[in-house]
C-alpha positions, 0 to 999 in steps of 0.5 A, a space after each residue: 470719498 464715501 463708503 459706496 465708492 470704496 466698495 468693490 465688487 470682486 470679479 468672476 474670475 482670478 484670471 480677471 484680478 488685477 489694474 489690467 481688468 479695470 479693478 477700482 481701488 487705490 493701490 490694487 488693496 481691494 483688489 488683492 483681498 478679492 483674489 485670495 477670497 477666489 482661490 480660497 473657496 475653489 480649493 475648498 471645492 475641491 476639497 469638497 469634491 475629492 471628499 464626495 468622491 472618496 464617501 460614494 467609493 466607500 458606499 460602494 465597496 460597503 454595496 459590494 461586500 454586503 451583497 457577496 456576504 448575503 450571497 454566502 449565507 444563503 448559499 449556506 442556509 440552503 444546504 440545510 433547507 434543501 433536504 427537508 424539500 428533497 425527502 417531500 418530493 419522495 415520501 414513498 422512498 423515505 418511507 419504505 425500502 424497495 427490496 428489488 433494487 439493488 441501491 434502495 435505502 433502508 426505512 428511516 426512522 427519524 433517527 439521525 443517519 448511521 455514520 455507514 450513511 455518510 462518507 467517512 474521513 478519507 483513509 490517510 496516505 500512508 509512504 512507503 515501506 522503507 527499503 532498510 526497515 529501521 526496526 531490524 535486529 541482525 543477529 538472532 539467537 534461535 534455540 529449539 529445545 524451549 516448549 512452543 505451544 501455539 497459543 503462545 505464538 498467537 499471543 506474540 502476534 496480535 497483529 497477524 489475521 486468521 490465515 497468517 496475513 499481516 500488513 504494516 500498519 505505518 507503511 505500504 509495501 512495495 510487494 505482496 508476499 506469499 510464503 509457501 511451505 511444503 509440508 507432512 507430519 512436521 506439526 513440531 517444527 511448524 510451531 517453531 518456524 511460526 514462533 521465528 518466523 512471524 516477527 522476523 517478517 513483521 519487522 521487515 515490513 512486509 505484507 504477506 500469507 502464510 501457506 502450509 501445503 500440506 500432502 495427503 495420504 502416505 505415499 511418497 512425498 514430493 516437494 516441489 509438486 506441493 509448491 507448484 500447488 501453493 503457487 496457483 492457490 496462494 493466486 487464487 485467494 489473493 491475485 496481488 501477490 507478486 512475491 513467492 518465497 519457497 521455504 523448508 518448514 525445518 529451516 528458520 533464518 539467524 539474521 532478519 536483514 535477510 529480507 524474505 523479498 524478490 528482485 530482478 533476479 530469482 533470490 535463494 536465501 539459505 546459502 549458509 546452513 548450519 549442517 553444511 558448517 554455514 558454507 554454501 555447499 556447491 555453486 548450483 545449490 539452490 534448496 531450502 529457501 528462495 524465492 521469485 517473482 510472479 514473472 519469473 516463476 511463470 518463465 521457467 514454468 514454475 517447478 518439476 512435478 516429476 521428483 518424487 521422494 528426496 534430492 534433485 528437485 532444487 538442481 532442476 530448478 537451478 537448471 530451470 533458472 540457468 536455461 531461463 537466461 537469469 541468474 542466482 542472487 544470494 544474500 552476504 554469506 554473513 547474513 544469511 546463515 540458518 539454522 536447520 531444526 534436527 529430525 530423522 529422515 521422513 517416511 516415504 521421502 527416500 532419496 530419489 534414484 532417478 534425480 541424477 538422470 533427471 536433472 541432467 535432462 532439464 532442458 528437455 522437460 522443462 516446457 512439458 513438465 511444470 505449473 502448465 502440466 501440474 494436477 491436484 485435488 483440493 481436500 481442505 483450505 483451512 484458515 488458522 491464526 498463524 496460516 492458512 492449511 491447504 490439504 491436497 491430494 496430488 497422486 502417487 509416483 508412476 510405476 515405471 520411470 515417466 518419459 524423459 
């Protein structure tokens, strides 16, 4: 047999191999090599296939991110590019100020823009005070035989503001509190009770005003009209002020876990002095220091301005409470103990004789007697390191006993 005979041609297709199709060859051997050569080449086609298909995927992933790449930068670049065109558009604004309106910007000077022009860094959120603030002492020694110039109070306390304001500077406070203290010719004892007093409040984290009310002239005193009076003016240079606590100048606390705050109930934090022998006198007392809300005050109609000289005027405002459908909260007999610094009776503050009749007629005085009904004259507010002084003129006590 020659050479040409044995030559095969191998057929189109797989399915065509074999003695069925016709293929020559003795034995099928021509046959069987032309079968293998088929599936090897179309599983390199597939091969090819999958490939090209994996390249043109690549390709287009790599489009894809290129262009979002470029999108980025030219977004960030014109940021940039944006405020040379914004200032060309407006030479005139950028090169003078026009003083009649309100938000005209100053001249720029080709200097880089003062930081004031920028906005700053977000101020950070600071939690709440605590409702046990974790810096307190408890028990405190108070003497008052030491000197207490008050230079050296205003060394103690860097952290108070002229006007005697302090906010923590760690925390926020839950309440904003305005201390008011009746006051005339107790220039000694102030400097003590500032001396205690601002740490005491400090290390209970609040955030408070010191106000001295001070009465003009020398007639006859009258507690509880001057805090009328600190009431309505602590209001009128701070309206957030929710919190009045009401406090003797003559009297400093001897545990600062007596937390000068108000609650839902009017609060009197002097239960415990040491001339009474640390012992509540009687079941109604509510003088030296207390203190209440903003609402409840206003709900008794703040205080009687009708107790001129000393005595009955802290019974009036139990009264007050009483009739009010509130009740007295003190703190534990344990903590609040005060000590009282020793003076002589002031001049023109002689006991009341007429604070016995008048308390037992609260109930008719209170609506038309009180912070609707009080009058004044401001003389002087001065804001002083430690506290803010208020002069008031607030008259003299009627000749004839007032109706009621």
């Amino acid at each position: 047999m020659s050479q040409r005979e044995l030559e095969v041609t191998c057929p189109r297709s797989w399915e065509s191999i074999g003695p069925a199709a016709g293929c020559p060859g003795p034995l099928g051997g021509p046959v069987a090599a032309c079968g293998m050569s088929r599936l090897l080449g179309g599983t390199l086609e597939r091969v090819c296939k999958a490939v090209l298909l994996l390249c043109l995927l690549h390709f287009l992933v790599a489009v894809i991110l290129y262009f979002d790449v470029y999108a980025q930068h030219l977004a960030f670049f014109s940021r940039f590019s944006a405020r040379g065109p914004a200032r060309a558009l407006h030479p005139a604004a950028s090169s003078s100020t026009n003083c009649s309106r309100p938000n005209a910007t100053a001249p720029s000077s080709g200097l880089p823009e003062a930081p004031s022009a920028r906005p700053g860094p977000t101020a950070p959120v600071l939690p709440p005070c605590p409702d046990s603030p974790p810096g307190l002492v408890g028990r405190l020694l108070i003497e008052f035989t030491s000197p207490m110039p008050l230079e050296r109070v205003q060394r103690e306390n860097p952290g108070v503001l002229l006007g005697g304001r302090y906010t923590p500077p760690d925390c926020t406070p839950a309440q904003t509190v305005a201390v008011i203290i009746p006051f005339r010719h107790r220039e000694h004892h102030l400097r003590y009770w500032l001396h205690y007093l601002h740490p005491i409040l400090r290390r209970q984290r609040l955030r408070y005003g010191i106000y001295v009310v001070n009465q003009h002239g020398e007639d006859t005193f009258n507690r509880a009209k001057l805090l009328n009076v600190g009431f309505l003016e602590a209001l009128k240079e701070d309206a957030t002020y929710n919190c009045f606590i009401f406090s003797d100048v003559d009297l400093v606390p001897m545990d600062d876990r007596n937390l000068y705050r108000c609650g839902d109930q009017p609060r009197h934090f002097a239960i415990a002095m040491d001339k009474f022998g640390f012992r509540l006198p009687y079941a109604g007392y509510f003088g030296g220091v207390s203190g209440l809300n903003k609402s409840q005050f206003l709900r008794i109609n703040g205080f009687p301005n009708e107790y001129w000289g000393w005595g009955g005027e802290d019974d009036d405002i139990f009264n007050r409470i009483s009739l009010a459908g509130m009740k007295i909260s003190r703190p534990d007999i344990r903590i609040g103990r005060y000590r009282m610094i020793k003076h002589d009776r002031d001049k023109h503050n002689e006991p009341n004789p007429q604070r016995f009749t008048k308390i037992q007629n609260t109930k008719l005085t209170m609506k038309r007697d009180g912070i609707g009904s009080v009058r004044y004259q401001v003389l002087e507010v001065s804001r002083q390191p430690l506290f803010t002084n208020i002069t008031v003129d607030i008259g003299r006590p009627p000749s004839w006993p007032p109706r009621g």
